[in-house]
C-alpha positions as CSV (number, residue, x, y, z in Angstrom):
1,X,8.7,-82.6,-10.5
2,X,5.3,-81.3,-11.8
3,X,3.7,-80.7,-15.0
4,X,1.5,-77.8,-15.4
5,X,-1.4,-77.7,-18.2
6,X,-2.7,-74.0,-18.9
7,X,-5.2,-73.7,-21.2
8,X,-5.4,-70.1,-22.1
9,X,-7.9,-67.7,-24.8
10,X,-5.3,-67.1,-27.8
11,X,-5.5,-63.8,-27.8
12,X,-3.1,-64.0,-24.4
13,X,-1.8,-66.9,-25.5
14,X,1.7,-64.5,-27.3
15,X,2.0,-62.4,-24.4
16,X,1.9,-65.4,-21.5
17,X,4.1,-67.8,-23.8
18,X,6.7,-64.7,-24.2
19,X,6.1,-63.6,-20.2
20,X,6.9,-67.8,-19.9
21,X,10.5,-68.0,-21.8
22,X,12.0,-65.0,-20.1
23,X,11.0,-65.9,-16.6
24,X,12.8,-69.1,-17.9
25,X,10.5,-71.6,-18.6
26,X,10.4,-74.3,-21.0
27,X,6.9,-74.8,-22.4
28,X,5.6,-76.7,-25.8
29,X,2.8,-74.7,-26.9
30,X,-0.2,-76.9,-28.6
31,X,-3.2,-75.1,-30.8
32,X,-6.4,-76.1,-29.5
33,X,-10.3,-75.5,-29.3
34,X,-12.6,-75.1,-26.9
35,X,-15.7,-77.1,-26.4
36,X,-18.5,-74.2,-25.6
37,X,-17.7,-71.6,-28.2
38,X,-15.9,-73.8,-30.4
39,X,-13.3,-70.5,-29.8
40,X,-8.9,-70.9,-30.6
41,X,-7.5,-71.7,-27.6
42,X,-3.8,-72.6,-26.7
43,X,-2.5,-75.2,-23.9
44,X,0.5,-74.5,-22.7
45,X,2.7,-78.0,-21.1
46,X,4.7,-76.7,-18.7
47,X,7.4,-79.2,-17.2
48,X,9.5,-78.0,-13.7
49,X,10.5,-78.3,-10.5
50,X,8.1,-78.5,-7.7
51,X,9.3,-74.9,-6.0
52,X,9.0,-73.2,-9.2
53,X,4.8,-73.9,-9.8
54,X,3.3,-70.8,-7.6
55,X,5.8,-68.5,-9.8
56,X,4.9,-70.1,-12.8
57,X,1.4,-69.5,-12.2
58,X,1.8,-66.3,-11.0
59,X,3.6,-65.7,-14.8
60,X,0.3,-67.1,-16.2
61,X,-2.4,-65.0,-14.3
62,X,-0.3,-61.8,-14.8
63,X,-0.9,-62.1,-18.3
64,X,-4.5,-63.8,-18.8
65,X,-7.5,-61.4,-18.5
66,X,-10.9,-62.4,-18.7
67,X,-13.3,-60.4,-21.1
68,X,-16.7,-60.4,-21.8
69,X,-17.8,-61.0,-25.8
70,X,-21.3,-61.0,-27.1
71,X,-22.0,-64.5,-29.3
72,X,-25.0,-65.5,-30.9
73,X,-27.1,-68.2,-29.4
74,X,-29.6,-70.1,-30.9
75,X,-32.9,-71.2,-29.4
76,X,-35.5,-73.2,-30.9
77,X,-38.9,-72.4,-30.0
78,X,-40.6,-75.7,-31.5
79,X,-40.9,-77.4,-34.9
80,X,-38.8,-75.4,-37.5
81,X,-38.6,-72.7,-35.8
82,X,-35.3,-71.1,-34.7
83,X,-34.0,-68.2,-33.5
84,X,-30.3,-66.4,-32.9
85,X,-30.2,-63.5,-30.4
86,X,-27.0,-62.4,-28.5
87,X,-25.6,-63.8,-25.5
88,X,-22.9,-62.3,-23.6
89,X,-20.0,-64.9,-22.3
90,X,-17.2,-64.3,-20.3
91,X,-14.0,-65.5,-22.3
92,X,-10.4,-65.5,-21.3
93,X,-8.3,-65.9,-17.9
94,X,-6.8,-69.4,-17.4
95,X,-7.8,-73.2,-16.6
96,X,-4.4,-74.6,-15.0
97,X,-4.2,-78.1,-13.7
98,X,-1.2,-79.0,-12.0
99,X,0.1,-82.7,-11.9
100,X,2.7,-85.0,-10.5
101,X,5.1,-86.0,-13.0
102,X,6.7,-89.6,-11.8
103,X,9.1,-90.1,-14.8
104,X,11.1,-87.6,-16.5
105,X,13.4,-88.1,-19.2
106,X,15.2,-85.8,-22.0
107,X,16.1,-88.0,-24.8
């Protein structure tokens, strides 16, 4: 058994979890944040059987597009002085880890 952990941009985060539950799966969806741009995110723990992973992923990357957005940045340029000017990110597409799950039990 495996356990898959997709964290994916929110604004995919309907369509994948939807794409998900008709191919079957059985997912618990969490609300999270990223750490760079402080963006929504959404992590998806996926539980199934080890045969099942390369179309689960499949599921996830058919539905997770990367994108590029322009965020401000600030840079400081020495005492008290600060500036924001754009920065263009690439956002979106998936971070999937997949682990071995040793115990499993519905109660």
């Amino acid at each position: 058994m495996k356990m898959i952990t997709a964290i994916v941009n929110k604004e995919d985060a309907k369509s994948v979890t939807r794409a998900l539950i008709e191919e079957g799966f059985s997912i618990t969806r969490l609300s999270t944040t990223g750490g760079f741009l402080m963006a929504g995110n959404v992590t998806l723990l996926i539980g199934l059987e080890d045969e099942k992973v390369d179309a689960c992923i499949g599921v996830i990357a058919d539905h997770c597009r990367q994108r590029t957005e322009v965020v401000p940045s600030n840079v400081g340029y020495g005492i008290a002085v600060e500036t924001a000017y754009p920065m263009e990110v690439t956002v979106g597409g998936a971070t999937v880890f997949v682990t071995n799950v040793e115990r499993f039990e519905k109660l």
